[in-house]
C-alpha positions as CSV (number, residue, x, y, z in Angstrom):
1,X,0.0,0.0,0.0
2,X,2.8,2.2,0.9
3,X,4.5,1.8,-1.9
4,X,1.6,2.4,-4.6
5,X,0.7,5.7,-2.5
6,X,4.0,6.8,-3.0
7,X,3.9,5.9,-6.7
8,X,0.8,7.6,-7.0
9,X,1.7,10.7,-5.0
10,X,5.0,11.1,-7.6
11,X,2.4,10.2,-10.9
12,X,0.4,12.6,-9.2
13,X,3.1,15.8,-8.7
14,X,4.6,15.2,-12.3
15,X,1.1,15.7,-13.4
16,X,0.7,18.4,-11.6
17,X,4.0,19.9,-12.8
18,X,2.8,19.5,-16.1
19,X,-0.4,20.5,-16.0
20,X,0.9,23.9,-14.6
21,X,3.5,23.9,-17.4
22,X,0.8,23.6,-20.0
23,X,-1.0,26.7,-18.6
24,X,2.2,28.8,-18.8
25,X,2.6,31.3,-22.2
26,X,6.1,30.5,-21.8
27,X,7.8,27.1,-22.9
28,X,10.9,25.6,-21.3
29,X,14.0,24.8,-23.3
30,X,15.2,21.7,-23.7
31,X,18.8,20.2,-24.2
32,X,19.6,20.0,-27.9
33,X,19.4,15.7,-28.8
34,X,22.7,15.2,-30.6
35,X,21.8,12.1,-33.6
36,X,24.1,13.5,-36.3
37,X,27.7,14.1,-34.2
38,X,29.9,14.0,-37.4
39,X,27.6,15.9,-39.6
40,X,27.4,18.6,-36.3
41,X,30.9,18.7,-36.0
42,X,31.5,19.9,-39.7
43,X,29.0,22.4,-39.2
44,X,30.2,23.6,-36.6
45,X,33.6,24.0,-38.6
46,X,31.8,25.4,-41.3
47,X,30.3,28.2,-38.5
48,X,33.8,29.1,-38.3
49,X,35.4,28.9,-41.0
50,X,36.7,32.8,-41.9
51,X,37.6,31.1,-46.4
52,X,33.8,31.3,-46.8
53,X,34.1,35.1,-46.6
54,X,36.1,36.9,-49.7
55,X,38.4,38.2,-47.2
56,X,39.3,35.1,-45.5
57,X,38.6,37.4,-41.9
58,X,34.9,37.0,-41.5
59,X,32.8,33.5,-40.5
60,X,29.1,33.3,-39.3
61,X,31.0,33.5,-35.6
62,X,32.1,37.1,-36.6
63,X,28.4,38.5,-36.5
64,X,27.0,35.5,-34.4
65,X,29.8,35.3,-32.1
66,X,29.0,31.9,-29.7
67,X,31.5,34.2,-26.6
68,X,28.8,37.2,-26.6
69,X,25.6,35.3,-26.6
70,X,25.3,34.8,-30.3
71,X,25.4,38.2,-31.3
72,X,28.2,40.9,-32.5
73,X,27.0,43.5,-29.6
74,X,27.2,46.2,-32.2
75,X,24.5,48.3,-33.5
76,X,24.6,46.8,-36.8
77,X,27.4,44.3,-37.8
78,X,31.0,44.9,-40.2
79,X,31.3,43.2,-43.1
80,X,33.2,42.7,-46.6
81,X,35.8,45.7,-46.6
82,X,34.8,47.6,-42.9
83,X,31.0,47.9,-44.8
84,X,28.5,49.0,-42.2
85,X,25.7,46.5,-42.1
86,X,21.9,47.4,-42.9
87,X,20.6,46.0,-39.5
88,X,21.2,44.8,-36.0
89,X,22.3,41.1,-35.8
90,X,19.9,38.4,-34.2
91,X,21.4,35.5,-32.0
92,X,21.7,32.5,-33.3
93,X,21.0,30.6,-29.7
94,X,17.7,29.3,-29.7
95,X,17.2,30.6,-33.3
96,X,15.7,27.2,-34.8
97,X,12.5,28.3,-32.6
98,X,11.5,31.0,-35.1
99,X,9.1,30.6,-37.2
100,X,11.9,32.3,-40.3
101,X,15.3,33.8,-39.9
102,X,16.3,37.4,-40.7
103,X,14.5,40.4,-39.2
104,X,12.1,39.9,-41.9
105,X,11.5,36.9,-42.0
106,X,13.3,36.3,-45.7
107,X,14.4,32.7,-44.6
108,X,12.0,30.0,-43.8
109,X,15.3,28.3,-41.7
110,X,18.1,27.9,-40.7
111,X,19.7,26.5,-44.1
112,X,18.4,29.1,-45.9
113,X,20.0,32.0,-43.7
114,X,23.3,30.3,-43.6
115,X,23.1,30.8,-47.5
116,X,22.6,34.2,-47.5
117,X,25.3,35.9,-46.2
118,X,28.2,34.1,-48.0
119,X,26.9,35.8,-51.2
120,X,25.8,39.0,-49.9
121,X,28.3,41.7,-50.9
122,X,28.1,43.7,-47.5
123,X,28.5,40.8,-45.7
124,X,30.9,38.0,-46.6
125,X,31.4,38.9,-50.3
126,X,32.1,35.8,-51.6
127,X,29.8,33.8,-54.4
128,X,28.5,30.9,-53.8
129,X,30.6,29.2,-56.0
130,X,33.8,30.6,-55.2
131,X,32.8,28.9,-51.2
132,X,31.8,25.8,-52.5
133,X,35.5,25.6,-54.9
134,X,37.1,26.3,-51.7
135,X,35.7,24.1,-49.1
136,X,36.5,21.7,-52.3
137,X,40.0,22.9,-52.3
138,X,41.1,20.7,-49.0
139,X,41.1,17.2,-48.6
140,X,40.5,17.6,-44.7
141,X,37.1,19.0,-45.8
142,X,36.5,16.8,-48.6
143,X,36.8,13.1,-46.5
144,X,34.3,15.0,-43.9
145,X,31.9,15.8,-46.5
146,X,32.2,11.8,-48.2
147,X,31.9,10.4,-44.9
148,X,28.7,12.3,-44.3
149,X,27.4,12.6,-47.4
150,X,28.0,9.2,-49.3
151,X,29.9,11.0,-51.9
152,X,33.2,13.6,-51.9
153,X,31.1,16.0,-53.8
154,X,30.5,20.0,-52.0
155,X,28.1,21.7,-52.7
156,X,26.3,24.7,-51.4
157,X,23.3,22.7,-50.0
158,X,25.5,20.4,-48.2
159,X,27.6,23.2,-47.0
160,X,24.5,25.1,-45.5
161,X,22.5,21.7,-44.4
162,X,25.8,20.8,-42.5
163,X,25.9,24.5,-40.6
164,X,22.4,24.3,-39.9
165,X,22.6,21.0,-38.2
166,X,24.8,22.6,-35.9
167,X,23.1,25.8,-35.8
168,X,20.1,23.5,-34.4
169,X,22.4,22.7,-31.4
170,X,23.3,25.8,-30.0
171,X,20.3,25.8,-27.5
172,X,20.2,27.6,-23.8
173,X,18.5,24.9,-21.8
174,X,17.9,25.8,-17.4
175,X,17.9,28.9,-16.8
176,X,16.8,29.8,-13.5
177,X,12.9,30.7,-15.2
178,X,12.9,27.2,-16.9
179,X,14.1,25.8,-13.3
180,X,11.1,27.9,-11.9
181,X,8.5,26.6,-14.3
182,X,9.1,23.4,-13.8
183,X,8.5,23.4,-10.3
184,X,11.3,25.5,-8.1
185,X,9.6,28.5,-7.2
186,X,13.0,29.8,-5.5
187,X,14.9,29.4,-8.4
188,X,14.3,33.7,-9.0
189,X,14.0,36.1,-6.7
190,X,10.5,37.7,-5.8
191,X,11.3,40.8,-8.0
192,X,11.4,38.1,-11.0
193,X,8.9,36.4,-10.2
194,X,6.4,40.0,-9.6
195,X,8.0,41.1,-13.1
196,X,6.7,38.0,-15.0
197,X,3.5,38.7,-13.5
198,X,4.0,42.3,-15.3
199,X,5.2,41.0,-18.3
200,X,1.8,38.8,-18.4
201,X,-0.5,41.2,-16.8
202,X,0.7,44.1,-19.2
203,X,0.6,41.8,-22.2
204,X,3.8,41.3,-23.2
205,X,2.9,37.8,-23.8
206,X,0.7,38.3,-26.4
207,X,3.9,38.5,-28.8
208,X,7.0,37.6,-26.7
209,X,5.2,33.5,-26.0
210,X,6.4,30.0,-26.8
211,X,9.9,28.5,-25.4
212,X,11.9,31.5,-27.1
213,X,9.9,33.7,-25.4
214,X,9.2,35.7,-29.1
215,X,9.9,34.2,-32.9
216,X,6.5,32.9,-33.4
217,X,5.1,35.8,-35.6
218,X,5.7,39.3,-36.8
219,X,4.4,42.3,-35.3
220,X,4.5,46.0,-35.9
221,X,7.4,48.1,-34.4
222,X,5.8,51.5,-33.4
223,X,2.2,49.4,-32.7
224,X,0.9,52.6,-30.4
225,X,3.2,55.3,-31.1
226,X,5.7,56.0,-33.8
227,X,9.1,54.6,-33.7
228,X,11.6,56.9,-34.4
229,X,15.1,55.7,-36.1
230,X,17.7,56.5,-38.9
231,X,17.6,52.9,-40.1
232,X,16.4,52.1,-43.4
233,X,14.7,49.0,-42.7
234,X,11.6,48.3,-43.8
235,X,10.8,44.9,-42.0
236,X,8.4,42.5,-44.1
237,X,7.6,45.5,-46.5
238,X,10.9,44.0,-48.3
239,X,9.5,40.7,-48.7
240,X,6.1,41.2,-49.6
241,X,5.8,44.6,-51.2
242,X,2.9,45.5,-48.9
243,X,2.5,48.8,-47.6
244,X,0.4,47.3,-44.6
245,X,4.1,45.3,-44.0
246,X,6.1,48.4,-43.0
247,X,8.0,48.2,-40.2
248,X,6.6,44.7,-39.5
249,X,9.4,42.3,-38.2
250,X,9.8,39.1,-36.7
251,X,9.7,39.5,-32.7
252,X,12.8,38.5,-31.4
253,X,13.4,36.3,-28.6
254,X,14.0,37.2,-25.3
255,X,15.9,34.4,-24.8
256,X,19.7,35.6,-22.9
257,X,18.1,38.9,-23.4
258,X,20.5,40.7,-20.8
259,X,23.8,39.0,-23.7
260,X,22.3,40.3,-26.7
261,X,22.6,44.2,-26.8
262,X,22.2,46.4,-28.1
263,X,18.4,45.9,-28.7
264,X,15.5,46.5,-31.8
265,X,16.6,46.0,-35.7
266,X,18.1,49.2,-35.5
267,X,20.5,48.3,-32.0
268,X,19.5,52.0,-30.9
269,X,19.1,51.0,-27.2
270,X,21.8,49.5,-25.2
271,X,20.5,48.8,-21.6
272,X,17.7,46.2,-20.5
273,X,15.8,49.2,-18.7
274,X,15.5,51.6,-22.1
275,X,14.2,48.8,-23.8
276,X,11.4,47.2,-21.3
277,X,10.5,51.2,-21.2
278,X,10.4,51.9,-24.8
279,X,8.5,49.1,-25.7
280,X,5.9,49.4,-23.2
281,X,5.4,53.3,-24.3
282,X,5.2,52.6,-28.6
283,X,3.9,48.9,-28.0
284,X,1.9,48.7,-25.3
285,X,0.9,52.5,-24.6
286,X,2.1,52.3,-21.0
287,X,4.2,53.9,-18.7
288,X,6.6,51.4,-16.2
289,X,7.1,52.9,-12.7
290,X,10.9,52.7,-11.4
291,X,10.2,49.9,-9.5
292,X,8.2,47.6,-12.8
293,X,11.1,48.5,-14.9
294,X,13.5,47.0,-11.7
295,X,10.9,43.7,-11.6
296,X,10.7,43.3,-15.3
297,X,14.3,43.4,-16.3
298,X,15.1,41.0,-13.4
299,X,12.7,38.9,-14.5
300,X,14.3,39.3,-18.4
301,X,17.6,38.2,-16.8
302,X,16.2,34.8,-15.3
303,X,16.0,33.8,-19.0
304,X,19.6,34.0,-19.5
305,X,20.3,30.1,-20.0
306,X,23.2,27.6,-20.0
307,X,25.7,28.7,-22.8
308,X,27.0,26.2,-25.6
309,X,30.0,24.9,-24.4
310,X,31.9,25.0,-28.1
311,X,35.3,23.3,-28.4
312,X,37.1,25.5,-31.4
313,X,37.4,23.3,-34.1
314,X,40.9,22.7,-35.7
315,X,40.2,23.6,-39.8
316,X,42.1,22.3,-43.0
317,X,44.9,24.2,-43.6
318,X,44.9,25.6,-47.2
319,X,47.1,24.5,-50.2
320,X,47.9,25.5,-53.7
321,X,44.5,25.2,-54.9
322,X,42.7,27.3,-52.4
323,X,41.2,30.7,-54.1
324,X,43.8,33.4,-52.2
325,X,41.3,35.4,-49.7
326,X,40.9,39.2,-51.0
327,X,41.0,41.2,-47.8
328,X,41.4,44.9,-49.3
329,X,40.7,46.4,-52.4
């Protein structure tokens, strides 16, 4: 009897644990489930590998840098030849969440946004060909890519399906919120815990939801007031040609929040306190007392998660048939 009262009590609580879990807008991360190991640990060489680039200086780590939270903490990132980049750049933690990658959604995943910048001539500045000759160039790379693959052929889809795979990994599982909604109520303080009431109660939650806490749809920046910047983004406007689409972006996560400054497309705002005040003035049409603003940002820090431990991978050295790298003009 003892024993199925105890069994019960535990079915019981993890019930329970759930149940409250299921009422929550928020969704705890899990641990990224590794089933691909050698096709993650190209990717993840691909990530850094600076001979994608024209320059042979900059890799997706130089704008999505895995040390700073999986951003550049610039306003808007450097790319081919010192050229100031159009907008701010998104983390790639938690980014296989979102419903599309870029700002404006221009992606539908991740293997599409790895494509993207190799061949954009602000960015990287290479062509997709000239990558693909290169990876092609080394026989370190090529044996990876057989082994993987079935054949010794690169190719751009393979190169961008590899970095995506990897991509997919770089997840921010327990942090002390995700500890707290599954059951330890002390693992944030009471400020926390009254500013996620605040960030429900005010409605943040109607676009910032789901385990990224934001990325599952677009929304308009300047909803209630005007939003006032010198960027010329345009958001979804770019994509579809709509008017209705202007200034319409993807809502970013909130996920490591308090890592990934400066905020907004534009990376106008660089503390946790201008931001949780801004957009409760042109979002939300409220005004945040000294003390919400304190409540709400700890609460914003609770979601800073368990960083990717990376090991730096040890690349194929290059050789007579490489393409040179171009760094200056």
């Amino acid at each position: 009897m003892f024993k199925l009262t105890s069994v019960a009590f535990i079915i019981a609580s993890i019930c329970s644990i759930s149940t409250a879990q299921a009422s929550e807008p928020i969704e705890v991360i899990k641990p990224a489930v590794i089933t691909e190991p050698e096709k993650v640990e190209l990717g993840k060489m691909l990530f850094f590998e600076p001979r994608l680039s024209m320059s042979g200086f900059i890799s997706c780590n130089s704008c999505h840098n895995l040390s700073l939270g999986g951003v550049d903490a610039l306003p808007t990132s450097i790319g081919h030849e010192w050229q100031e980049g159009p907008i701010n750049s998104p983390t790639v933690l938690n980014a296989d969440y979102m419903l599309a990658q870029f700002w404006d959604g221009r992606a539908a995943n991740l293997k599409e946004q790895a494509a993207g910048p190799i061949d954009n001539p602000k960015e990287m500045g290479y062509t997709h060909e000239l990558a693909v000759g290169t990876i092609a160039s080394m026989p370190g790379y090529v044996e990876r890519f057989k082994a993987i693959y079935g054949s010794e052929e690169v190719n751009i889809d393979r190169i961008t399906d590899a970095i995506a795979v990897f991509e997919k990994t770089l997840v921010t599982p327990n942090s002390p919120f995700d500890k707290y909604l599954e059951g330890d109520k002390k693992a944030i303080t009471a400020d926390a815990q009254a500013g996620y009431q605040l960030f429900i109660d005010k409605g943040c939650v109607a676009c910032h939801n789901g385990p990224a806490v934001g990325g599952t749809m677009y929304m308009k920046m300047g909803l209630v007031k005007p939003f006032h910047t010198d960027n010329p983004a345009v958001g979804r406007k770019g994509v579809t040609g709509k008017e209705a689409d202007k200034f319409v972006f993807k809502v970013p996560t909130l996920r490591n929040i308090e890592l990934t400054y400066p905020y907004f497309h534009d990376g106008s705002v660089w503390t946790l306190e201008e931001a949780v005040n801004t957009m409760a003035d042109i979002q939300l049409g409220q005004e945040m007392s000294e003390k919400e603003t304190k409540q709400m940002v700890d609460f914003l820090k609770s979601l800073t998660g368990e960083q990717p431990q990376i090991m730096l991978p040890i690349l194929p050295p290059s050789n007579e048939n490489t393409p040179r790298p171009v760094p200056f003009k």
